[in-house]
C-alpha positions in Angstrom: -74.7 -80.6 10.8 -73.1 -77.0 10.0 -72.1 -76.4 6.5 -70.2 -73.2 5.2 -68.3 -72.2 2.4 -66.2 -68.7 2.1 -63.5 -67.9 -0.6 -60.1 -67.5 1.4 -58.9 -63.9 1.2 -56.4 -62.5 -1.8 -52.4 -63.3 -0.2 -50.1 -60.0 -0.3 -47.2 -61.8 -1.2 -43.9 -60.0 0.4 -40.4 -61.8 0.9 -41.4 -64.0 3.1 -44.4 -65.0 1.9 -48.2 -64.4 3.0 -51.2 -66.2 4.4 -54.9 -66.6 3.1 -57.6 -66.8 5.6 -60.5 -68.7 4.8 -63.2 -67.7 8.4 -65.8 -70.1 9.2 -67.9 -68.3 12.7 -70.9 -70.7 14.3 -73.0 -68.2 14.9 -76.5 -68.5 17.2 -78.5 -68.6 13.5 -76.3 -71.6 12.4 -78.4 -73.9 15.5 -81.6 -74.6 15.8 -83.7 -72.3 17.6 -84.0 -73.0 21.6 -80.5 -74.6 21.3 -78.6 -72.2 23.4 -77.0 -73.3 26.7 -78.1 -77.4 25.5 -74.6 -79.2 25.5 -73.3 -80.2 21.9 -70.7 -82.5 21.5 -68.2 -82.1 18.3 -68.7 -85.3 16.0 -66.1 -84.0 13.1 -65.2 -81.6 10.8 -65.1 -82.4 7.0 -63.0 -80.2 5.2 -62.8 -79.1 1.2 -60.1 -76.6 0.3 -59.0 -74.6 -2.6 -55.2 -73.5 -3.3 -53.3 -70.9 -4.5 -52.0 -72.1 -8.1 -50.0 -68.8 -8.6 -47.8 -69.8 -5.6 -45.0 -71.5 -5.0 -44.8 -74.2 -1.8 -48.2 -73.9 -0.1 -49.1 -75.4 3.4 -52.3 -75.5 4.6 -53.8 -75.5 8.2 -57.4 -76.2 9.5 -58.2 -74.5 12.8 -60.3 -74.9 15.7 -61.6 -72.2 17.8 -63.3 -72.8 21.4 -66.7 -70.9 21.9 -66.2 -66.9 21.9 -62.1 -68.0 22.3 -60.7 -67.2 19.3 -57.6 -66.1 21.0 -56.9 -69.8 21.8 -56.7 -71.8 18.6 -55.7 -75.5 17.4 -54.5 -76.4 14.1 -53.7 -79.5 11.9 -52.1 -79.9 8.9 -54.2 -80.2 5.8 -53.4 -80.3 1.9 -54.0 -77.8 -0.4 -56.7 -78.9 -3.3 -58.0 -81.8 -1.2 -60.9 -82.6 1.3 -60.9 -85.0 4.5 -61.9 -85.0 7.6 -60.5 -84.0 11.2 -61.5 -85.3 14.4 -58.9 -84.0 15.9 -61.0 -81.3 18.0 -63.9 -83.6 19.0 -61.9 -83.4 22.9 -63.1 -79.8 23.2 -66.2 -77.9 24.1 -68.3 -77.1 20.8 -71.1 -74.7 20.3 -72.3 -71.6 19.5 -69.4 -68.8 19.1 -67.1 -71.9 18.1 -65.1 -70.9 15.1 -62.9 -72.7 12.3 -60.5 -71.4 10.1 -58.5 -72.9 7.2 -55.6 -70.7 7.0 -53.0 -70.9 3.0 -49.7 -70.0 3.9 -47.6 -69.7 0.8 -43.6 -68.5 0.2 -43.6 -66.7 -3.1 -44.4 -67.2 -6.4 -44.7 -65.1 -9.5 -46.8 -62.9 -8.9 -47.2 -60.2 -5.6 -50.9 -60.9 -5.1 -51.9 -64.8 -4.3 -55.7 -65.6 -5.9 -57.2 -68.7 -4.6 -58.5 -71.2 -7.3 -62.2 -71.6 -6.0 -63.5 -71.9 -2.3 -63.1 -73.5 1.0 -65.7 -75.6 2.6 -66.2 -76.8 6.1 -69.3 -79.1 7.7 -69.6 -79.2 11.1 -70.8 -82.5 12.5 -72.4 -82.2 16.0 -75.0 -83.7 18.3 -76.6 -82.6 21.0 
């Protein structure tokens, strides 16, 4: 089990609104040592997110990234303020180099810069 938490980034808000990233990166350091090339299978990810009280009509996405393939990513829509978990991505390969990413979208609101409320938090539940 891999847990993280990161504060999602401030949102430029422009006319059409903005996004906040919140990056979650499974580095070697995150498994145990000797780990590398073992297979791991994904079990679940359990997710805690923060919002963007400033903001007006916030979506939220939870992301899944294949090892060192962030260019391909899958997402599910998640609540802002909540937690849960996904199983969604438990059909993919998982492992070191696997990333996830909760990403705030948000259309406007009063003010130009979006501050999240607290932090996002993901664990990673895995077996080898």
């Amino acid at each position: 089990m891999i847990s993280k938490t990161v504060t999602p980034t401030v949102i430029n808000v422009i006319s059409i609104g903005g996004t906040g990233l919140a990056i979650f990166s499974l580095s070697p350091s995150d498994f145990p040592a000797g780990s590398f090339g073992v297979p791991k299978q994904l079990l679940g990810i359990d997710w805690n997110t923060t919002s963007y009280p400033e903001n007006i009509k916030e979506s939220v996405e939870l992301c899944y990234s294949r090892p060192y393939n962030t260019a391909q990513r899958t997402c599910v829509p998640i609540w802002p303020g909540s937690s849960g978990t996904s199983t969604d991505f438990n059909d993919q390969p998982f492992g070191q180099g696997a990333g996830v990413t909760i990403k705030h979208h948000v259309l406007g609101g009063g003010a130009r810069l979006g501050y999240p409320a607290g932090s996002d938090t993901v664990t990673v539940r895995y077996r080898d």
